[in-house]
C-alpha positions in Angstrom: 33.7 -36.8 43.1 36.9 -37.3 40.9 38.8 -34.3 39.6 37.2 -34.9 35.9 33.8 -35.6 37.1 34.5 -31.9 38.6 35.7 -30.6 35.5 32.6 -32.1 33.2 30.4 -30.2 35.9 32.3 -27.3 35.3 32.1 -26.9 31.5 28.6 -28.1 31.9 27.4 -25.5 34.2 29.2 -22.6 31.7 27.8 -23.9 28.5 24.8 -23.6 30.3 25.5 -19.8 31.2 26.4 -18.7 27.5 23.4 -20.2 26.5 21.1 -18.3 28.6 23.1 -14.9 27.5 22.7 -15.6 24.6 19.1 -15.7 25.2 18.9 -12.5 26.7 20.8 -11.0 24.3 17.7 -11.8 21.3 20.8 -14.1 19.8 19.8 -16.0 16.6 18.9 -19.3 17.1 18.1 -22.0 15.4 14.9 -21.1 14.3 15.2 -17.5 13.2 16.6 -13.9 14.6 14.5 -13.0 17.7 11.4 -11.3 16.8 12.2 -7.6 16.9 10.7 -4.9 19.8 7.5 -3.5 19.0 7.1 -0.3 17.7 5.7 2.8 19.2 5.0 4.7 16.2 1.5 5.2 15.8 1.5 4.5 11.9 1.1 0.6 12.3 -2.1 -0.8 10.3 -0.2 -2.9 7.3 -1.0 -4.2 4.1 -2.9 -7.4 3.3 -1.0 -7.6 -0.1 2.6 -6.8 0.5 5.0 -6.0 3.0 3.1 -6.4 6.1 5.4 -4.5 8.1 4.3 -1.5 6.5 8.0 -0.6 6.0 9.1 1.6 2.8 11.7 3.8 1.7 9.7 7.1 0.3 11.2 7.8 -2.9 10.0 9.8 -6.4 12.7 8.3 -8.6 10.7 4.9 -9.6 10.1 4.7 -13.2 7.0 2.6 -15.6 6.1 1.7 -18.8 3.8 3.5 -20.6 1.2 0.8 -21.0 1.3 0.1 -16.7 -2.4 1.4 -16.8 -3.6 -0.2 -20.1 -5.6 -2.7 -17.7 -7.6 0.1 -15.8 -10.2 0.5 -19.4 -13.4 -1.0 -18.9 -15.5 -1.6 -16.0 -14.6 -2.8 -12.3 -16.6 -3.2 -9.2 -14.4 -2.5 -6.0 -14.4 -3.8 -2.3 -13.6 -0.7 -0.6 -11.9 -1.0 3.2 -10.9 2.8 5.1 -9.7 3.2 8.0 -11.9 5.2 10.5 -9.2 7.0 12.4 -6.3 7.8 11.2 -2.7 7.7 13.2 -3.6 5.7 16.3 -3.0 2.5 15.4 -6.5 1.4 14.7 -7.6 -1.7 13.5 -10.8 -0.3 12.9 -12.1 -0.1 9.2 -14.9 0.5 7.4 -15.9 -1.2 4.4 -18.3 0.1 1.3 -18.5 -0.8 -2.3 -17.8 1.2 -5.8 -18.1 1.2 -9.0 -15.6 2.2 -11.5 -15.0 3.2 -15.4 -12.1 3.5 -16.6 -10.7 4.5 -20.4 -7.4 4.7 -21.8 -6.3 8.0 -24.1 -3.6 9.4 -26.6 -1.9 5.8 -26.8 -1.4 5.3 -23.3 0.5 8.6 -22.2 -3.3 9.1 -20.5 -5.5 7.3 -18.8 -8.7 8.3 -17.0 -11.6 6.6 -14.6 -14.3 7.5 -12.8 -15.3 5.5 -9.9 -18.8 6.1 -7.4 -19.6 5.1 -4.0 -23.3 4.3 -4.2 -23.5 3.9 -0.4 -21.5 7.4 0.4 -23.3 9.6 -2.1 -20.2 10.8 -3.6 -17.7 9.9 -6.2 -14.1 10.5 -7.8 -11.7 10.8 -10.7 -8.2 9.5 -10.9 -6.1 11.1 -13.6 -2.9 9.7 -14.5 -0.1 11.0 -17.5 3.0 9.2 -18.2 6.1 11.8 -18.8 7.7 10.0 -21.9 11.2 11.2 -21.3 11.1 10.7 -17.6 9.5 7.4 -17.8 7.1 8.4 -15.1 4.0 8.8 -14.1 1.9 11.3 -12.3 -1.3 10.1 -10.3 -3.9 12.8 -9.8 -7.1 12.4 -7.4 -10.6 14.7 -7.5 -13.6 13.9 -5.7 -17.4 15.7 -5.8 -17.0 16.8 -2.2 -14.6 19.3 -2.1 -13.8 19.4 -5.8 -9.8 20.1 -5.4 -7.3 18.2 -7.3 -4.9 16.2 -4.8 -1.2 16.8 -5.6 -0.3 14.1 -7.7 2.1 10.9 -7.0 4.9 9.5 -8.8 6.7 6.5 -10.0 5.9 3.0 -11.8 5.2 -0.8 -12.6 8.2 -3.1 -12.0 6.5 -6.2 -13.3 3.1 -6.8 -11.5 3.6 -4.2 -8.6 3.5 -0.4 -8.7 4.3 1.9 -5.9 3.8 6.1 -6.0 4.8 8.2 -4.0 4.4 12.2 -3.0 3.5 14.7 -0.6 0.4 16.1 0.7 -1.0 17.0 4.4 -3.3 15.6 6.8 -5.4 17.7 8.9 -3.0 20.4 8.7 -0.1 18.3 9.2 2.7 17.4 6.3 2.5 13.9 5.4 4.4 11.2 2.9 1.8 9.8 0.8 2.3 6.1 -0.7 -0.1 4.0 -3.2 0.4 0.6 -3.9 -0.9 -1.4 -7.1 -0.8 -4.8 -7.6 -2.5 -6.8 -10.7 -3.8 -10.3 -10.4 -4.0 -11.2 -13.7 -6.0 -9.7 -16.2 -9.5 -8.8 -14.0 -8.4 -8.2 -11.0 -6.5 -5.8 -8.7 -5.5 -4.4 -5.3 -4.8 -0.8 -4.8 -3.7 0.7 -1.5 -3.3 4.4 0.0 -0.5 4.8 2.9 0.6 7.8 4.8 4.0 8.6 6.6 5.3 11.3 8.7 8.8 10.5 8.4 8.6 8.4 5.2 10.3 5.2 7.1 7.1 3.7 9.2 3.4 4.1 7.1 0.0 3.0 8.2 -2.3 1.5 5.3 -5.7 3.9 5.7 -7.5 3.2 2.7 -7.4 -0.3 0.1 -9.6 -1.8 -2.5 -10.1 -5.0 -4.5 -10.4 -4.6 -7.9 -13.0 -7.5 -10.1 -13.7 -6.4 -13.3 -17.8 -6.3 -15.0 -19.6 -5.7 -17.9 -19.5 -2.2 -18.6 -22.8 -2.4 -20.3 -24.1 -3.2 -16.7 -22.6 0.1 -15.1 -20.9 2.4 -17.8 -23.0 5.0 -19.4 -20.0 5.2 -22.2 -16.8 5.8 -19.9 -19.2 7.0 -16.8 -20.1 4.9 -14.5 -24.7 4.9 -14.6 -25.8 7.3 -11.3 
C-alpha cells in the first residue's frame, strides 16, 4: 500500500469516528435535533388541539377583549372526554355528552352558561366577568354535587386561542390549574382543563368539543330542558 493510499485510509477511518460521536452525542443531523429523553413526570396526557407536549409556562398576566365570550350565547351540545385517573400517566378516558346554554350580560363584562350531563345526573355553571381596567378575565366553575364555587382562572383571547390560568388543589394537594379555549369558527369549539404541580409539565384531564344547536331544542330560556 502506498504512503497516500495510507493516508486516505486514515482520514477515512476518523471521519468515520466523528461521525459516530456525534451520533452518540444526540448531534443534529440532517433531518432534525435528536428526539429528546423521555420524561418521568407523571403529568403526560397532552392536548389534541395544541401543544402536544403539554408544555406551558403558568402565568396570570394574559389579557382579552371584552367580547372573547360573545360566542358562548346560545345553545351547544358537547363531546365530553375525562380522564379516569389523574397523575399517572393514563391514557385512559372516559367519554359522555352535555348539553349547554349559554347567555351574554351587561355588554359583555358577563357572561353565563349552564351546561348538564344527562348521562352523569349532574350539571354545572361557568361564570366569567371581564375586569375592564385590567383587561382580564376571571373564570368561575359550580357544579350540583358539591355546590362550591371553584377559585376562578385568569387571563384572555389572543386571536382564536385563550389560555387561563390559577390555583386550586387536588385531593389535598396544591395544584396549577390551566384551561385552554380555542374557536373554530363561529359554531364550534374546543375547551380543555390541565393541571400542574410545578407549573412547567401539565397533564390534559378533562376536554370537550363544542357544536352549536337550536336552543329551542334544549334551552328552556337560558337553561338547558331537564
Amino acid at each position: 500500500m502506498t504512503a497516500q493510499a495510507r493516508c486516505m485510509n486514515l482520514r477515512t477511518l476518523l471521519l468515520l469516528s466523528l461521525t459516530a460521536c456525534s451520533a452518540a452525542a444526540g448531534a443534529p443531523t440532517a433531518s432534525g435535533p435528536s428526539a429528546p429523553a423521555a420524561s418521568t413526570a407523571p403529568a403526560q396526557a397532552a392536548s389534541t388541539e395544541d401543544n402536544p407536549a403539554g408544555e406551558y409556562v403558568y402565568t396570570t398576566a394574559r389579557t382579552g377583549g371584552l367580547h372573547d365570550f360573545d360566542f358562548i350565547a346560545g345553545a351547544w351540545t358537547l363531546h365530553n372526554r375525562r380522564l379516569k385517573t389523574r397523575w399517572i400517566g393514563s391514557n385512559d378516558w372516559e367519554e359522555f355528552p352535555a348539553v349547554d346554554c349559554g347567555a351574554v350580560y351587561l355588554g359583555g363584562v358577563v357572561n353565563v352558561d349552564e351546561l348538564h350531563f344527562p348521562t352523569k345526573g349532574w350539571g354545572g355553571i361557568t361564570f366569567r366577568t371581564f375586569d375592564v381596567e385590567k383587561r382580564q378575565w376571571s373564570i368561575y366553575w359550580v357544579n350540583s354535587k358539591t355546590g362550591k364555587m371553584f377559585p376562578p382562572v385568569v387571563g384572555g383571547f389572543e386571536g382564536d386561542r385563550g389560555e387561563f390560568f390559577g390555583e386550586d388543589e387536588d385531593g389535598g394537594r396544591p395544584v396549577k390549574v390551566r384551561f385552554l379555549w380555542i374557536k373554530h369558527g363561529p359554531d364550534r369549539a374546543h375547551w380543555e382543563q390541565a393541571f400542574s404541580l410545578d407549573g412547567k409539565t401539565w397533564e390534559v384531564n378533562w376536554m370537550n368539543d363544542l357544536t352549536r344547536a337550536d336552543p329551542s331544542k334544549i334551552c328552556d330560556g337560558v337553561r338547558p330542558r331537564a
